[in-house]
N, C-alpha and C positions, 0 to 999 in steps of 0.2 A: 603941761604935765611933767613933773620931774620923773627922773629915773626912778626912783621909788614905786611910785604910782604906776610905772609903764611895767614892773617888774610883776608887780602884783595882779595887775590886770592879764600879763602874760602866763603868770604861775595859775589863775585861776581858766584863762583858757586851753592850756596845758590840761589842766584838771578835767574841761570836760573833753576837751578830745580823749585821754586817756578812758572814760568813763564809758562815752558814746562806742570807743575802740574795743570796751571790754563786752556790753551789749553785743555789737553788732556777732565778738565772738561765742559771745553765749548762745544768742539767736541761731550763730550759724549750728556750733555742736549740737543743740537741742534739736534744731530741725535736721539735722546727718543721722541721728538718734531713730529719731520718730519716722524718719522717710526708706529705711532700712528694710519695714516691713510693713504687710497687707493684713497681719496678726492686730485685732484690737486690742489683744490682753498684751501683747507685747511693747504696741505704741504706746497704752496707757503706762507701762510700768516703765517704758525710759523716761517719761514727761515727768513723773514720782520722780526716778531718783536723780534727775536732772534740777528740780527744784529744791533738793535738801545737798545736793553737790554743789549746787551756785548760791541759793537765797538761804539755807540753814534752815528748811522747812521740813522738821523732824516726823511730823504728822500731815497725812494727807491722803486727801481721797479724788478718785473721780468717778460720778455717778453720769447715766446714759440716759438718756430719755425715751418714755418706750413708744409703740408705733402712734399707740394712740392719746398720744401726748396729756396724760393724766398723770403721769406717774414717774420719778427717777428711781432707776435701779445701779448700785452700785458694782462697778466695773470691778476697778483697781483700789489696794490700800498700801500706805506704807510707815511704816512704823508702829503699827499697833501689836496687841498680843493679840487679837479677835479681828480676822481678818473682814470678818463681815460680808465677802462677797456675796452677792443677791439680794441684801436687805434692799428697803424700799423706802421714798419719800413724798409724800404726794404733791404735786405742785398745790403753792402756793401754803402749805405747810411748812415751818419751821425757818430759820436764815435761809435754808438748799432751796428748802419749797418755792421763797419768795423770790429767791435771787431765778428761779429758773423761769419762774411766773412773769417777774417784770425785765427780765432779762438785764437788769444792771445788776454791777458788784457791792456788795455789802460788807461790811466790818465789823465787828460786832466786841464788847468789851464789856467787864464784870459781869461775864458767862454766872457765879456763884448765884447771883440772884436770879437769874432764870432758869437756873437749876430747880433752883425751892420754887420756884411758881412751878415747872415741871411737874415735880415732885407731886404737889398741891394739885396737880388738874390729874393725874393718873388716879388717883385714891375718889375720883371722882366717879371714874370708870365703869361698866358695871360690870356682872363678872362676866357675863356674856362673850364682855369686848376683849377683854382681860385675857380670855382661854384664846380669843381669835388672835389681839394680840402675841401671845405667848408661841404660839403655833409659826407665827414671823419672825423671820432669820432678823436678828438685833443689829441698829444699826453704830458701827463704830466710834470711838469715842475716847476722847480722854477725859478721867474722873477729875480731874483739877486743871481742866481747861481755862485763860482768863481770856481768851479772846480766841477769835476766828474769823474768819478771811471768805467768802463765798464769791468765784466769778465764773461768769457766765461762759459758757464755749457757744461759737456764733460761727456758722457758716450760712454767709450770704443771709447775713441777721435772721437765719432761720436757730432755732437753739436746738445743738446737737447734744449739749449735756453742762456738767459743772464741777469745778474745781473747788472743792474745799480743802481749808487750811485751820489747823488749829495751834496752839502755842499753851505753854504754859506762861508766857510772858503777855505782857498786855497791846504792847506794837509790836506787831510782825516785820511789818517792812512799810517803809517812808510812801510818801507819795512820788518820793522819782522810779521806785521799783514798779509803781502801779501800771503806767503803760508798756514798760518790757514783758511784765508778768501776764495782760493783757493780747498783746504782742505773741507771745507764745502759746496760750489756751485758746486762740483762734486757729494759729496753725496747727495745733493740736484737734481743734475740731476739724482742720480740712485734714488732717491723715485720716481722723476716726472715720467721718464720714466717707474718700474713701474708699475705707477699709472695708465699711458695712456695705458698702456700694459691691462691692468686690466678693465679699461673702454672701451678700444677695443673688448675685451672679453663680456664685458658685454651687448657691444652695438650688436655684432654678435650676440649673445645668444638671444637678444630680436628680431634680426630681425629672425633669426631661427625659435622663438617661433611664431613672428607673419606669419613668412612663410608658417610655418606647418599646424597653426591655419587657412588660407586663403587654403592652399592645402588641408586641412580635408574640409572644408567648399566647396571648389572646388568637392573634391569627392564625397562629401554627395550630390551635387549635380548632380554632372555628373550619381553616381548612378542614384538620383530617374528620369534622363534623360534616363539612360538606362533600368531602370526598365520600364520608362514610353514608350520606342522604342521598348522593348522586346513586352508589352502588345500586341502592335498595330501591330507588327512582327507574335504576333501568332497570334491574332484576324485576321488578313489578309490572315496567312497561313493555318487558319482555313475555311477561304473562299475559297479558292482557292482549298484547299482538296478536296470541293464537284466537282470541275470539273474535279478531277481525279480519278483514279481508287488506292485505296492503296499502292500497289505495284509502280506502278510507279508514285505518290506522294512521296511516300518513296524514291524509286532510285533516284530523282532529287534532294530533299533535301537532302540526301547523299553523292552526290556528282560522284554515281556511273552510272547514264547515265546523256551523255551531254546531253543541252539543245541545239542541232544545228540537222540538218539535216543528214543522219545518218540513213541507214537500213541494213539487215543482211537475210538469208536464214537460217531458222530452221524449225523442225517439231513440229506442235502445235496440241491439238486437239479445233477445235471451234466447240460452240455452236451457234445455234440461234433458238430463238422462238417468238411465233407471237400468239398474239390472236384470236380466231374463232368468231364472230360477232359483232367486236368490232366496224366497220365502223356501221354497223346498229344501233349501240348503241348510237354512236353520233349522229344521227337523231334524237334520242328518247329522250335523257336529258338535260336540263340545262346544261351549258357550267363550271359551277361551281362545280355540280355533277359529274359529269364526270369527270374533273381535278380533284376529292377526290378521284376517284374508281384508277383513273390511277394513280395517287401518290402513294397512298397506295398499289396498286400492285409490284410496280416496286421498291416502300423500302422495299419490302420483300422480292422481287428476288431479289436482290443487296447483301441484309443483307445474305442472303444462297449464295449466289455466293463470296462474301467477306469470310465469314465463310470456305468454302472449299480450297479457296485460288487462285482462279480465278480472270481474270485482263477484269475489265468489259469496253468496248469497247467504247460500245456507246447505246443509245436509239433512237431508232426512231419511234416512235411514240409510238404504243405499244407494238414494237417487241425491242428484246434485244439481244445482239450480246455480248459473253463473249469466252472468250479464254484462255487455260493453254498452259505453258510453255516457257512463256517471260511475266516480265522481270527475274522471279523466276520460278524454272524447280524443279521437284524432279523423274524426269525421265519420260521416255514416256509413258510405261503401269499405273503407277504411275499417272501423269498428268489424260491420260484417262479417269481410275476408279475413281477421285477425279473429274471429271467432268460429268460422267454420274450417282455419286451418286449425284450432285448436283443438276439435273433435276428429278431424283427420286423425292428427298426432295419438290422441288418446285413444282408438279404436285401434293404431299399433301397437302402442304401449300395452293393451289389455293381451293381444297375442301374447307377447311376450308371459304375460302374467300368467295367461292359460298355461302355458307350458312350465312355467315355474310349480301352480301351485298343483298339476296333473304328476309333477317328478314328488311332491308332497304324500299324494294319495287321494287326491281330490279328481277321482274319474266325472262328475258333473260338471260340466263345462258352464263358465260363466259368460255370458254376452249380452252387450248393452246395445240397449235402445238408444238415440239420440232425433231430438227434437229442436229446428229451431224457427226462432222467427221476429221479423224486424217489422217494430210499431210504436207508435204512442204509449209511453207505459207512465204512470204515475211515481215517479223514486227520490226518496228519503228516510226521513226522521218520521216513523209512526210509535207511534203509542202511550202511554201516560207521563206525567211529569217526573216519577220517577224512575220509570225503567224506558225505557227505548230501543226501536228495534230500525238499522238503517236497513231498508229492503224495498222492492219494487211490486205495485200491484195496477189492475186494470187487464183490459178484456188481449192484450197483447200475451202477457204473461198467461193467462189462460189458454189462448192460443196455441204455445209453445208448447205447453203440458199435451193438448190433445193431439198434438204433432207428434209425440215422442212415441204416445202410447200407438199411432197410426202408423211407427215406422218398425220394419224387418228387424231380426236381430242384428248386431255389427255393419248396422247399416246410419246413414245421418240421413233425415227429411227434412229437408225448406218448404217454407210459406213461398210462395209467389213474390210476397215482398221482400225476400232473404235476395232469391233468386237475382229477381231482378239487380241485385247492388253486385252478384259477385260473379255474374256468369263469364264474364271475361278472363277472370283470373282463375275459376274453378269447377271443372265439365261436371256436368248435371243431368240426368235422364228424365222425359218429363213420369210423373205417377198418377197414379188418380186422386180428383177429387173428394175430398171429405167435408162430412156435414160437422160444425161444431157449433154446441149448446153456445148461444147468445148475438149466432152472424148467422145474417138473413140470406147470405149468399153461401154456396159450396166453397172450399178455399180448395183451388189448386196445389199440388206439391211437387216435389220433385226430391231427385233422392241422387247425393252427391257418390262420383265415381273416383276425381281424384282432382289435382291439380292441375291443369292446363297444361306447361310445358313438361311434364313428366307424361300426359296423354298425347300428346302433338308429339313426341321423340318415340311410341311407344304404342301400337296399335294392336300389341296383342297381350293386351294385359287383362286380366280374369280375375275376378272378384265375385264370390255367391257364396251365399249363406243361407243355410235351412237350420231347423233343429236340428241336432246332431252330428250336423256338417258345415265345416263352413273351410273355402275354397278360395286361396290366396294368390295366383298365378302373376308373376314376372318376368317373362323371358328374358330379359337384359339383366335381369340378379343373378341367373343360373349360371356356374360356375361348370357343371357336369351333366350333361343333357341327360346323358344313359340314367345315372345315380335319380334323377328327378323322374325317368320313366317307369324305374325299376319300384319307388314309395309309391305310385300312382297305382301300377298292377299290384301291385299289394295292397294297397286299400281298394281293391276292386276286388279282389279273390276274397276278401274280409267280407265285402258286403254280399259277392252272390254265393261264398257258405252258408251262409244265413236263409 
């Protein structure tokens, strides 16, 4: 080879390393351009003017592909008067259509005569299409285009969108431009995608945030809804307690006895007591009066019957009906004792009372019978499906009743079967025999004196009760013997004035 030949061959590989050297700088600016930002309108519009600053491509557009891959929507333009954003091309419509359709690049040359076929298929139109047309954002364009350029953007051969080019000349750019240009509408599709990858993200994140923000706003309400249900849930439950007896308010809201009908065979001990002139009392007062005395009675037998842990039945009038051992038991002699200190209690409670409601104006003195007695009683849920009454019945509870009405004023009477569970803990005298309607035998009674170590510490304690009198004595309470001699002769010189 002579020098000639070697000069020439070096001048021309000179020439492409110079070329490959300009590429690789174009490639690199373009992509410093594009990779600058997570903006699609911004990545699209450096890839524009990066291609009319290196290839002289005056006109040009990039259109997107949308989710559900029907359709290109145009992105970016540059150089037109009508910028066209948002127009639309349907795949496999037009050069855009087809180029995005089969994913290769096309060229396309004397645009003039596809103009007039254009032209020619619009007027074919009907008007229908025409108005729907019209109502679509126009897609941009040069009026004396002779060629155009359409290539495809490709991430991971998946098609992100497409680069069209138009010219008023008829070659745009050689075939050595084709794979740089190539080259760069792929990295262009991997910024765009991603960018959309990125705006996805951020479009989630916002809907997340306002998710969260509507579901916190959801809660804070639903709370102060529930707060505001609970209120009304207790305030109701709180209503409702008064018609029950603790124990079985408790069990129900519990969960531990149904609310259906539903009764059982156990041994209970009942009480019952009844006031001594309380009918005549209601002849004598105000209807208003009276409802204060009887209130006030009956929340403080309640309040000692609750206290001991007795499950209060019912009232009727001014008698009170309470019972141990359902729905809460702590055994039978147990139950018992915990039921006849419970009348203990309340037959002090009532002194007190006497002397409250006598400083009132209330010279008739009130005093309760009490009756009790331990047996087999039938206790639950009686009576129809829609109303229910929890209570105890059978020949025990009867029992108790005829007990009551058989016992002194300010005094308590036991069954034999009482007796027998509490005699240890609670001195008893025995009484006579009573006949009651439905037991073939007499029942024994006995009539309680006090509690055992308060009698055993205490041998001269005195308790008697008549009509009209009724006789408290303690010596161990008395603070001033004389002062207790002196109320004595005076209630003695009271009664033999008379």
């Amino acid at each position: 080879m002579d020098k000639h030949s070697q000069k020439d061959e070096f001048e021309d590989l000179k020439k492409v390393l110079d070329r490959k050297t300009k590429e690789f700088e174009i490639i690199k600016q373009i992509s410093s351009q594009i990779n600058k930002t997570l903006d699609v309108n911004l990545i699209a519009s450096a890839m524009l003017n990066a291609m009319d600053k290196f290839f002289g491509f005056k006109y040009s557009m990039i259109l997107l592909v949308d989710e559900k891959m029907q359709k290109l929507n145009v992105l970016a333009t540059h150089g037109y008067e009508i910028k066209g954003i948002g127009a639309s091309v349907k795949l496999g419509v037009g050069v855009i259509g087809i180029v995005a359709k089969k994913k290769k690049m096309m060229r396309m040359a004397n645009l003039g005569m596809q103009r007039s076929y254009m032209k020619a298929i619009k007027r074919q139109i009907s008007p229908e299409e025409k108005n729907k047309l019209g109502n679509e954002v126009e897609l941009p364009g040069l009026k004396n285009a002779e060629s155009q350029v359409a290539i495809p953007m490709l991430f991971n051969n998946e098609l992100i969108g497409v680069l069209s080019v138009e010219s008023e000349k008829v070659n745009i750019f050689n075939n050595s431009d084709e794979l740089l240009i190539g080259i760069l509408a792929n990295q262009t599709a991997n910024a765009l995608q991603n960018a959309k990858l990125y705006q996805l993200e951020q479009k989630r994140k916002l809907e997340l945030n306002n998710a969260y923000s509507e579901l916190e706003k959801l809660n804070n309400t639903l709370e102060k809804k529930v707060d505001e249900r609970t209120k009304e849930l207790v305030d109701l439950s709180q209503k409702l307690a008064k018609y029950f007896s603790p124990q079985v308010y408790q069990s129900i809201f519990s969960g531990k006895l149904d609310v259906k009908i539903q009764t059982k065979r156990k041994p209970l001990t009942v009480f019952f007591s009844d006031l001594e002139g309380f009918t005549e009392l209601t002849e004598r007062l105000e209807p208003e009066v009276l409802t204060e005395i009887l209130t006030q009675y009956l929340t403080e037998m309640s309040n000692i019957a609750i206290k001991w842990g007795g499950t209060i039945d019912k009232f009727i009038g001014d008698a009170l009906l309470v019972f141990f051992g359902d729905p809460n038991s702590n055994g039978n002699k147990e139950d018992a004792i915990a039921c006849v200190s419970m009348a203990i209690e309340m037959l002090e409670k009532l002194k007190i009372l006497r002397n409250f409601w006598r400083d009132k104006g209330i010279s008739k003195p009130l005093n309760a019978r009490i009756g009790i007695h331990t047996g087999v009683c039938t206790v639950g849920n009686f009576g129809s499906e829609d109303r229910l009454d929890y209570t105890i019945i059978g020949n025990g509870v009867n029992l108790a009743s005829r007990i009551e009405t058989s016992a002194e004023p300010n005094k308590i009477l036991l069954s034999e079967d009482t007796y027998l569970l509490i005699k240890k803990n609670i001195v008893c005298s025995k009484k006579q025999k009573i006949d009651v309607k439905g037991v073939s035998y007499p029942v024994q009674t006995y009539e309680v004196l006090g509690l055992e170590n308060k009698y055993s510490n205490n041998s001269s304690i005195v308790e008697k009760s008549i009509p009209g009198l009724s006789l408290s004595l303690d010596k161990s309470e008395i603070e001033d013997n004389q002062t207790a001699i002196d109320l004595i002769k005076d209630a003695l010189k009271s009664l033999q004035s008379e």
